[in-house]
mmCIF file of the N, C-alpha and C atoms, coordinates in Angstrom:
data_MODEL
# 
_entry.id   MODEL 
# 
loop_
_atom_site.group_PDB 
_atom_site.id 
_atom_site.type_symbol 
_atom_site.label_atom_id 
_atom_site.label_alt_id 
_atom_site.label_comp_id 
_atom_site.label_asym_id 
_atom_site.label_entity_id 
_atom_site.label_seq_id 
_atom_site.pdbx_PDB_ins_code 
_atom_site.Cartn_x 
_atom_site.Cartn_y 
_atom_site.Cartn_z 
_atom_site.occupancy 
_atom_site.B_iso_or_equiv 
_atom_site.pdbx_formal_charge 
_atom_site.auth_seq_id 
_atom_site.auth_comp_id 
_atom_site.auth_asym_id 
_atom_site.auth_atom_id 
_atom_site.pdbx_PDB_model_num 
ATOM 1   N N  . UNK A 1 1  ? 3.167   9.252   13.715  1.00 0.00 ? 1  UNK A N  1 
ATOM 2   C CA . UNK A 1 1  ? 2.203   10.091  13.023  1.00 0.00 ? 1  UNK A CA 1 
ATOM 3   C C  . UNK A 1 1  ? 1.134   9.213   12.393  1.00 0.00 ? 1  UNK A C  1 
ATOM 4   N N  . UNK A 1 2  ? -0.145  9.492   12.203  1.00 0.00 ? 2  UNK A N  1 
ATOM 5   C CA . UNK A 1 2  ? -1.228  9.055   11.694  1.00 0.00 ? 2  UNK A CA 1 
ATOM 6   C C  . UNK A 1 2  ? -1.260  8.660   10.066  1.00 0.00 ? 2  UNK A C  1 
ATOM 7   N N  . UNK A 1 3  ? -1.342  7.344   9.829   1.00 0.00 ? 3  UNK A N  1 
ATOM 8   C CA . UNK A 1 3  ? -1.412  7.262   8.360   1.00 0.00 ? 3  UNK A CA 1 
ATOM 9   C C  . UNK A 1 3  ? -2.335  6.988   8.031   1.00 0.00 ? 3  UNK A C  1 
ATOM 10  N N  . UNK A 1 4  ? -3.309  7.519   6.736   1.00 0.00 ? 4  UNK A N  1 
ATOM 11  C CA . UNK A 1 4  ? -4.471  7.151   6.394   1.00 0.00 ? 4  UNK A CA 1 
ATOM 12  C C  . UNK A 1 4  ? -4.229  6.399   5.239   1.00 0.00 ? 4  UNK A C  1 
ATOM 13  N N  . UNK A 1 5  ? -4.924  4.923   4.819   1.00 0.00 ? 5  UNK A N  1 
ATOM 14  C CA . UNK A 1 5  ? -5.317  4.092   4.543   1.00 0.00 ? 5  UNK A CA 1 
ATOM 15  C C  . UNK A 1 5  ? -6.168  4.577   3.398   1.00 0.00 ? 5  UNK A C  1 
ATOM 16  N N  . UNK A 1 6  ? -6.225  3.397   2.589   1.00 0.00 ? 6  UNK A N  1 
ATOM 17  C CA . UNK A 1 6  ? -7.567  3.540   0.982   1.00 0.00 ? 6  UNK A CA 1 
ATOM 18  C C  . UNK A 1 6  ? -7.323  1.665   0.912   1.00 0.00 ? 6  UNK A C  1 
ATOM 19  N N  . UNK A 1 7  ? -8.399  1.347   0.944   1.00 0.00 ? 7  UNK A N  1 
ATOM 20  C CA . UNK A 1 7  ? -9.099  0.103   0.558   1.00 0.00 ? 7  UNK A CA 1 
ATOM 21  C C  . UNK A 1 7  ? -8.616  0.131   -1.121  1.00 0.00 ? 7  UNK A C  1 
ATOM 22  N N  . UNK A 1 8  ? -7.530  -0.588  -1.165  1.00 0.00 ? 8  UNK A N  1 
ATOM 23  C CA . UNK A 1 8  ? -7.601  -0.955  -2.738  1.00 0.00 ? 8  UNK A CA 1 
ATOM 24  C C  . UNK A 1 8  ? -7.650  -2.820  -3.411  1.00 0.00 ? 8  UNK A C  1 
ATOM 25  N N  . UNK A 1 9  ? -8.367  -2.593  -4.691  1.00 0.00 ? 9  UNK A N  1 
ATOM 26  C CA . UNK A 1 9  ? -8.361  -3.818  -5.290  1.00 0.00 ? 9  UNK A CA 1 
ATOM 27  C C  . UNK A 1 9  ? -7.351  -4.918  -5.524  1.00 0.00 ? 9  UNK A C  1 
ATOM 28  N N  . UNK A 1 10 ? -5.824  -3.792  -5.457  1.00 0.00 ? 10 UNK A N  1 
ATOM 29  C CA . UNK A 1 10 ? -4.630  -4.859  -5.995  1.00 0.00 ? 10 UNK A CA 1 
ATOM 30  C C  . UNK A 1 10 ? -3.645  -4.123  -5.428  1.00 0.00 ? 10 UNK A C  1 
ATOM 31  N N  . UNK A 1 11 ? -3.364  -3.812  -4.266  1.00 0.00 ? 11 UNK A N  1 
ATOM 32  C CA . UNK A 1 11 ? -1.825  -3.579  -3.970  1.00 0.00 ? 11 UNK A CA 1 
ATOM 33  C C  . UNK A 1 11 ? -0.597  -3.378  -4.417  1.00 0.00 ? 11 UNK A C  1 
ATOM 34  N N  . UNK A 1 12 ? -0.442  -4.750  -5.286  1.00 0.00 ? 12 UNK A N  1 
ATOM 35  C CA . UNK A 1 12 ? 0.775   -4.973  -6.433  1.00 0.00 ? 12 UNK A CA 1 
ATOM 36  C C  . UNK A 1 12 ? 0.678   -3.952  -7.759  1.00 0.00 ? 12 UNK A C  1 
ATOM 37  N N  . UNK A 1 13 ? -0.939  -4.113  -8.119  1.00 0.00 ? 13 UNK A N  1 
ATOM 38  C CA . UNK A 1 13 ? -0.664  -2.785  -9.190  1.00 0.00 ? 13 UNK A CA 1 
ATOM 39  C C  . UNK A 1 13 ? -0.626  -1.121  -8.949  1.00 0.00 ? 13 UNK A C  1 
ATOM 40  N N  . UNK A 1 14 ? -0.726  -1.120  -7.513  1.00 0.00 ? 14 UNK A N  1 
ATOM 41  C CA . UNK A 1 14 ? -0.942  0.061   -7.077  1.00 0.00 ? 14 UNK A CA 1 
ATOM 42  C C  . UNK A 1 14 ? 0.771   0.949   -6.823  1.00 0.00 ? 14 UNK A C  1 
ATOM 43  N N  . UNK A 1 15 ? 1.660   -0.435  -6.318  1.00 0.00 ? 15 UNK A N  1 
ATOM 44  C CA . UNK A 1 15 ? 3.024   -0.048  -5.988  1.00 0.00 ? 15 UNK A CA 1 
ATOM 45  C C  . UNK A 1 15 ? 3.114   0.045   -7.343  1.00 0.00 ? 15 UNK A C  1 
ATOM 46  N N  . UNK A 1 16 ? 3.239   -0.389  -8.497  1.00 0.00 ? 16 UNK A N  1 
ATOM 47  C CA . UNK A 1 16 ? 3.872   -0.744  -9.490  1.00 0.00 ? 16 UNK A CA 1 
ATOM 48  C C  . UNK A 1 16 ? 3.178   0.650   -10.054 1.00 0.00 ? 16 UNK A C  1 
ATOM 49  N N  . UNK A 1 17 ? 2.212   1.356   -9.859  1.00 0.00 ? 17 UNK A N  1 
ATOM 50  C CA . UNK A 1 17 ? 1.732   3.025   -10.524 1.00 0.00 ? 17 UNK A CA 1 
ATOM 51  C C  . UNK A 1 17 ? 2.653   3.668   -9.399  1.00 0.00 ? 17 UNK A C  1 
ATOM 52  N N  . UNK A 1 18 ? 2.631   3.794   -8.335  1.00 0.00 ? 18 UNK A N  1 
ATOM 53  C CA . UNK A 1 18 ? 3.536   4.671   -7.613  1.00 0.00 ? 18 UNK A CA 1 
ATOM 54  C C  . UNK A 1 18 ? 5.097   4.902   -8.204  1.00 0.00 ? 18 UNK A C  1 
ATOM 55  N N  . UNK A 1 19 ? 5.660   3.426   -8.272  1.00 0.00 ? 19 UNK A N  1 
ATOM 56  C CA . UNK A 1 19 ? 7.027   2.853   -8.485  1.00 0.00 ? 19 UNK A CA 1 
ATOM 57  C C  . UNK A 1 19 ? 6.885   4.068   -9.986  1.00 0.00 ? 19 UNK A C  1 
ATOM 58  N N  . UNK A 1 20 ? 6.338   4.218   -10.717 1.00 0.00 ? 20 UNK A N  1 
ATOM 59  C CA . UNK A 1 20 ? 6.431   4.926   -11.688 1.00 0.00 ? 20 UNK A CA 1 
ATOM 60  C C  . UNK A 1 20 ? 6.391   6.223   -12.254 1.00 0.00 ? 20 UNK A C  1 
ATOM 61  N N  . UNK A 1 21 ? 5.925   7.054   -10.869 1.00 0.00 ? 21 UNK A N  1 
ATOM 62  C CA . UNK A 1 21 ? 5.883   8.117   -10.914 1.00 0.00 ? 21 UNK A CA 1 
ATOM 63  C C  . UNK A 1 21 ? 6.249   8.699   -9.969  1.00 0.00 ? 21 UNK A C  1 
ATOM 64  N N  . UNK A 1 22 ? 7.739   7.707   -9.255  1.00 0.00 ? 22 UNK A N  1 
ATOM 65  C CA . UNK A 1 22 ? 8.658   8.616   -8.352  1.00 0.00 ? 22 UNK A CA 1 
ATOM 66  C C  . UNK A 1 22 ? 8.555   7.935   -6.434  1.00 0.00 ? 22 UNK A C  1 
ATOM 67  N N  . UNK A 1 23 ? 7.421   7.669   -6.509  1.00 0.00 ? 23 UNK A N  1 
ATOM 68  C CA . UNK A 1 23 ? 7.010   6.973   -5.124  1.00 0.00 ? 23 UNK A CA 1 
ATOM 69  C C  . UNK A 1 23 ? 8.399   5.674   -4.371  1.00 0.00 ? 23 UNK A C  1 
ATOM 70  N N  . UNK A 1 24 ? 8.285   5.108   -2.946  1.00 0.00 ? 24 UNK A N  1 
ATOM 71  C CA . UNK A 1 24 ? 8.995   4.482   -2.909  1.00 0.00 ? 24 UNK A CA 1 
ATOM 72  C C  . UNK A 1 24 ? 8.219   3.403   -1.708  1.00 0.00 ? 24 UNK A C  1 
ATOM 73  N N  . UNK A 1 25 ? 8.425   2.220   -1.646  1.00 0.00 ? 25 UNK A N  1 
ATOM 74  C CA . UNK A 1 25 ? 7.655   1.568   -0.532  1.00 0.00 ? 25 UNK A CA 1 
ATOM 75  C C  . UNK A 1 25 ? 8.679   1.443   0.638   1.00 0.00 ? 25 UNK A C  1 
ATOM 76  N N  . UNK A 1 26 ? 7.635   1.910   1.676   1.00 0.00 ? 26 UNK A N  1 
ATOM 77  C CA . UNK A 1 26 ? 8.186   2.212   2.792   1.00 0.00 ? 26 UNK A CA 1 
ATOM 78  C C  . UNK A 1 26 ? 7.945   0.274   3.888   1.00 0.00 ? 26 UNK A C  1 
ATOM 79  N N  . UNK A 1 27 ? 7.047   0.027   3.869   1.00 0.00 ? 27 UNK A N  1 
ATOM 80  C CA . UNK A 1 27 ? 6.903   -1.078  4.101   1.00 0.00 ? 27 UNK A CA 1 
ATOM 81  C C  . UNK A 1 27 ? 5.741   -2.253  2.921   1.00 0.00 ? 27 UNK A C  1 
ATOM 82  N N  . UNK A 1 28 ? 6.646   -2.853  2.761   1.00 0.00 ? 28 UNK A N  1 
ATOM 83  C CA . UNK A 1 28 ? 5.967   -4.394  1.696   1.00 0.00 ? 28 UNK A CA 1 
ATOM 84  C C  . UNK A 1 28 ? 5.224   -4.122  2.271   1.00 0.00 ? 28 UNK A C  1 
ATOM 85  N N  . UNK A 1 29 ? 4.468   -5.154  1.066   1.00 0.00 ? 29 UNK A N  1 
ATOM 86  C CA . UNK A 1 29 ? 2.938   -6.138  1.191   1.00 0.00 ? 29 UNK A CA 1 
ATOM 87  C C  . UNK A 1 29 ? 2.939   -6.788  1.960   1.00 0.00 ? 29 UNK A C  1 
ATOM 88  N N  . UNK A 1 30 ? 2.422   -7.072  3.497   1.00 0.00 ? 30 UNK A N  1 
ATOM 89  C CA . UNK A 1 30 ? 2.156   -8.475  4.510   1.00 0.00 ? 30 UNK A CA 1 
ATOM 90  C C  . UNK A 1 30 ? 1.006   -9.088  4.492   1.00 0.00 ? 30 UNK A C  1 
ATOM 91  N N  . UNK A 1 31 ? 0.781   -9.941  4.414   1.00 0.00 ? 31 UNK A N  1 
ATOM 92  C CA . UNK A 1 31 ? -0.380  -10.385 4.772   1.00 0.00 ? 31 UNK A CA 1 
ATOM 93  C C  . UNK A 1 31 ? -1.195  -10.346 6.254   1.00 0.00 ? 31 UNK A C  1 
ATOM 94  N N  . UNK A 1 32 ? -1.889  -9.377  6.764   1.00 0.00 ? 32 UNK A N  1 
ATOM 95  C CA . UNK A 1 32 ? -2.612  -9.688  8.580   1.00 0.00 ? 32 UNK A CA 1 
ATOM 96  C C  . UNK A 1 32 ? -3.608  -10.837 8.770   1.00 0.00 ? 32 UNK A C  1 
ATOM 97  N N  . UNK A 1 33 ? -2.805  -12.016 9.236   1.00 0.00 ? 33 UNK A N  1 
ATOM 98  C CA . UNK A 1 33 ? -3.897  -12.845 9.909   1.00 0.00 ? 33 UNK A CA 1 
ATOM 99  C C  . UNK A 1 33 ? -4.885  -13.032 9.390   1.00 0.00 ? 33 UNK A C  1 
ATOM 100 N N  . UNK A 1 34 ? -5.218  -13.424 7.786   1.00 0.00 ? 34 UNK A N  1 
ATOM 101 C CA . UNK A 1 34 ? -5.786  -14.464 6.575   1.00 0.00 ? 34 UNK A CA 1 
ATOM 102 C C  . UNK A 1 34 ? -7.120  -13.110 6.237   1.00 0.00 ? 34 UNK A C  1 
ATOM 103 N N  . UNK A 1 35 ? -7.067  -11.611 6.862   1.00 0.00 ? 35 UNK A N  1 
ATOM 104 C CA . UNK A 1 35 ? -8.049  -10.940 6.273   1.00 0.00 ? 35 UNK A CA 1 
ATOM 105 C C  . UNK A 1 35 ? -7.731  -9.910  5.764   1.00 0.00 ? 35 UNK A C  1 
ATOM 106 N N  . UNK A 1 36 ? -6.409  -9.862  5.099   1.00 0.00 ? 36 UNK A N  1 
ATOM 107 C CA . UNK A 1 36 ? -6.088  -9.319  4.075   1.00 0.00 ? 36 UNK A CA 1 
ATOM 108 C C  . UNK A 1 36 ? -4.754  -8.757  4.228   1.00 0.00 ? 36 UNK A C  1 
ATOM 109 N N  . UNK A 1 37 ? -4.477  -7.945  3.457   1.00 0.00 ? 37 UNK A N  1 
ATOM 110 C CA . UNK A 1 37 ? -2.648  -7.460  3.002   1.00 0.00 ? 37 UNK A CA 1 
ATOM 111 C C  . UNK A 1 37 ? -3.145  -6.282  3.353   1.00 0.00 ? 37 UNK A C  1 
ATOM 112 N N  . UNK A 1 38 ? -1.791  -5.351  3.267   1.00 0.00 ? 38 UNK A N  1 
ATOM 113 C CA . UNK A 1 38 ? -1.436  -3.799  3.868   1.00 0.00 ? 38 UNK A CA 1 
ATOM 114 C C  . UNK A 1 38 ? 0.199   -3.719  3.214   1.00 0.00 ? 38 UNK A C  1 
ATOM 115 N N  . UNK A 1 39 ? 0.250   -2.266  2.823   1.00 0.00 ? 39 UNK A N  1 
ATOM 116 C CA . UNK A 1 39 ? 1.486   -1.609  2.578   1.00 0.00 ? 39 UNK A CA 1 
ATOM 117 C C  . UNK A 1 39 ? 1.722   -0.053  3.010   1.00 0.00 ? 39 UNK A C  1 
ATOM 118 N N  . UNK A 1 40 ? 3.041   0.141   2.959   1.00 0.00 ? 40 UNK A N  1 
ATOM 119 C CA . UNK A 1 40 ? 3.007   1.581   3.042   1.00 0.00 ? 40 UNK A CA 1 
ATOM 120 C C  . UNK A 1 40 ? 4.027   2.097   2.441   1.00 0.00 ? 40 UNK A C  1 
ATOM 121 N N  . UNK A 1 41 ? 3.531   3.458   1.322   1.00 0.00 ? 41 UNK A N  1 
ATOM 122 C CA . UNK A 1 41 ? 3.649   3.496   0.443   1.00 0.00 ? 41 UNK A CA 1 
ATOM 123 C C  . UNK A 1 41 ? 4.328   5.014   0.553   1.00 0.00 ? 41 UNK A C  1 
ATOM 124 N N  . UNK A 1 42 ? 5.373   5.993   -0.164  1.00 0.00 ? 42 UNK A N  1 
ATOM 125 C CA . UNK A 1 42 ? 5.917   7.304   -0.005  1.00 0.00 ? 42 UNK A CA 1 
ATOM 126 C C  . UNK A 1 42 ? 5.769   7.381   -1.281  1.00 0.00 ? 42 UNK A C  1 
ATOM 127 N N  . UNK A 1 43 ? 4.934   8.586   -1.487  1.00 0.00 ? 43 UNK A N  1 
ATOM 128 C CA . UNK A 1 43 ? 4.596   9.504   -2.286  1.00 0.00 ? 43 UNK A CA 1 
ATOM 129 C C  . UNK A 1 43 ? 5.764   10.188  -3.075  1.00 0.00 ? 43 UNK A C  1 
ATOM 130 N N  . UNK A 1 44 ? 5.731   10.758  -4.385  1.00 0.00 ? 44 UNK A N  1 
ATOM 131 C CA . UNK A 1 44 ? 6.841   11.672  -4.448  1.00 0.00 ? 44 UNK A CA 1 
ATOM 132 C C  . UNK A 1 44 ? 6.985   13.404  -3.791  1.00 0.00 ? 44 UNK A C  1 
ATOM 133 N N  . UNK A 1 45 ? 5.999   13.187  -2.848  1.00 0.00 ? 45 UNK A N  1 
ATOM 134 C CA . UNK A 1 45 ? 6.195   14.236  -1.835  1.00 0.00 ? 45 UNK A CA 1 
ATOM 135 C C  . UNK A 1 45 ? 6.590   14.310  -0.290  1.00 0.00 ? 45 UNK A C  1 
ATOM 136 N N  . UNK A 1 46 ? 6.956   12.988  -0.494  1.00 0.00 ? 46 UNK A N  1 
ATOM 137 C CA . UNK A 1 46 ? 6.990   11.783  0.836   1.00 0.00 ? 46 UNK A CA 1 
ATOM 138 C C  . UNK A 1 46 ? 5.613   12.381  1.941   1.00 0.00 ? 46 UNK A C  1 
ATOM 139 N N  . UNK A 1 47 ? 4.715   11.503  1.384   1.00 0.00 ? 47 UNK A N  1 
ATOM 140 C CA . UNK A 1 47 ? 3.824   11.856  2.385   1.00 0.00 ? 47 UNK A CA 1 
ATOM 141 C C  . UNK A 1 47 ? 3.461   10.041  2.321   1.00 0.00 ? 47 UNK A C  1 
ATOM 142 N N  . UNK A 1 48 ? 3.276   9.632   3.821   1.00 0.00 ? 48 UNK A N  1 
ATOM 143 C CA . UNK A 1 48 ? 3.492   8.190   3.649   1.00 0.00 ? 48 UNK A CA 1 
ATOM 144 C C  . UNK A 1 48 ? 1.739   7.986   3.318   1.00 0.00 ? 48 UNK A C  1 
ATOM 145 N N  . UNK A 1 49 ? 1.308   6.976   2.741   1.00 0.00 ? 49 UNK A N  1 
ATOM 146 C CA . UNK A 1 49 ? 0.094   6.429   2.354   1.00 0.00 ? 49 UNK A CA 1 
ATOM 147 C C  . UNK A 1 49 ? -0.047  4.894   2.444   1.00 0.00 ? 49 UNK A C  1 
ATOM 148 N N  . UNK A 1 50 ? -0.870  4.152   3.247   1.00 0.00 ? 50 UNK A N  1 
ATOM 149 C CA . UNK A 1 50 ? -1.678  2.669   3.818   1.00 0.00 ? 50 UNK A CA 1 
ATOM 150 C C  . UNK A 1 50 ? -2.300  2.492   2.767   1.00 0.00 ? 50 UNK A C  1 
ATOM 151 N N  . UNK A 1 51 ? -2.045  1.152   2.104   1.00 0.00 ? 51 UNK A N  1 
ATOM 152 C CA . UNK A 1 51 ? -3.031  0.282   1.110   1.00 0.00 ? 51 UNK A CA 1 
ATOM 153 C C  . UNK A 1 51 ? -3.479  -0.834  1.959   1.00 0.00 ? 51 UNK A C  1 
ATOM 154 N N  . UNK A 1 52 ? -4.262  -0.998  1.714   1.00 0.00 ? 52 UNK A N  1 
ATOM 155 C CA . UNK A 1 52 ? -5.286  -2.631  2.015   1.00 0.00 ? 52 UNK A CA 1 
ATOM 156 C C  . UNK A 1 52 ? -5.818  -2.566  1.200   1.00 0.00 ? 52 UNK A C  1 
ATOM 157 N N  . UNK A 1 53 ? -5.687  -4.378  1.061   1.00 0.00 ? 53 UNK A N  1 
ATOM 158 C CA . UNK A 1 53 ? -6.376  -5.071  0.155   1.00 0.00 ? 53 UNK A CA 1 
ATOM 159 C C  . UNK A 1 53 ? -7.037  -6.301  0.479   1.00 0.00 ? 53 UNK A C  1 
ATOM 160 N N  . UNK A 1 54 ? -8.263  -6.394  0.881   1.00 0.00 ? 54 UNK A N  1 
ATOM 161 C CA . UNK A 1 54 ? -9.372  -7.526  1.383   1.00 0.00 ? 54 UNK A CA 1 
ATOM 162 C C  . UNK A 1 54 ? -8.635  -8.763  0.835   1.00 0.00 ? 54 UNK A C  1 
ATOM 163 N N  . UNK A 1 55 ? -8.453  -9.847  1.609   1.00 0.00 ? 55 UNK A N  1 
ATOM 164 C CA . UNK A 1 55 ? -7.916  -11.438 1.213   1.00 0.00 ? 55 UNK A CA 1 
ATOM 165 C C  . UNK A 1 55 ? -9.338  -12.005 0.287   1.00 0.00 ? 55 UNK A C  1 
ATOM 166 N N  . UNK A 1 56 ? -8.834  -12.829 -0.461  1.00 0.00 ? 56 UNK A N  1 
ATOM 167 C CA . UNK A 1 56 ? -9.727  -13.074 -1.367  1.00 0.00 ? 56 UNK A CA 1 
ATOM 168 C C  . UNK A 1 56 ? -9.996  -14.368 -1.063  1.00 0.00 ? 56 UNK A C  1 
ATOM 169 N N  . UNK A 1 57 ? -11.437 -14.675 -0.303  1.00 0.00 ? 57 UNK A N  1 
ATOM 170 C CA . UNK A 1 57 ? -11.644 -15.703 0.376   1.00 0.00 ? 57 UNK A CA 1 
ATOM 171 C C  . UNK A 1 57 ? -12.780 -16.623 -0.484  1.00 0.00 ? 57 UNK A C  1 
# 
């Protein structure tokens, strides 16, 4: 199924607001090939949600 993605600033603080209001990570933080990180993230409605976060070059 299709997951849509949001360009965010910090990944880590983004799990850590989810982590708090019920959410669960479906796949860590990786880094892709030095242009940035990605996660995926379950909602407390489990609806899965893509973070990226631009590598800070």
């Amino acid at each position: 199924a299709p997951v849509f993605a949001i360009n965010v600033s910090s990944i880590d603080e983004k799990v850590e607001q989810l982590l708090k209001v019920g959410g669960t990570v479906v796949k860590p933080k990786m880094e892709m090939m030095g242009m940035g990180f990605y996660a995926y993230l379950k909602d407390s409605e489990g609806n899965v949600i893509g973070l990226w976060e631009d590598s800070k070059k």
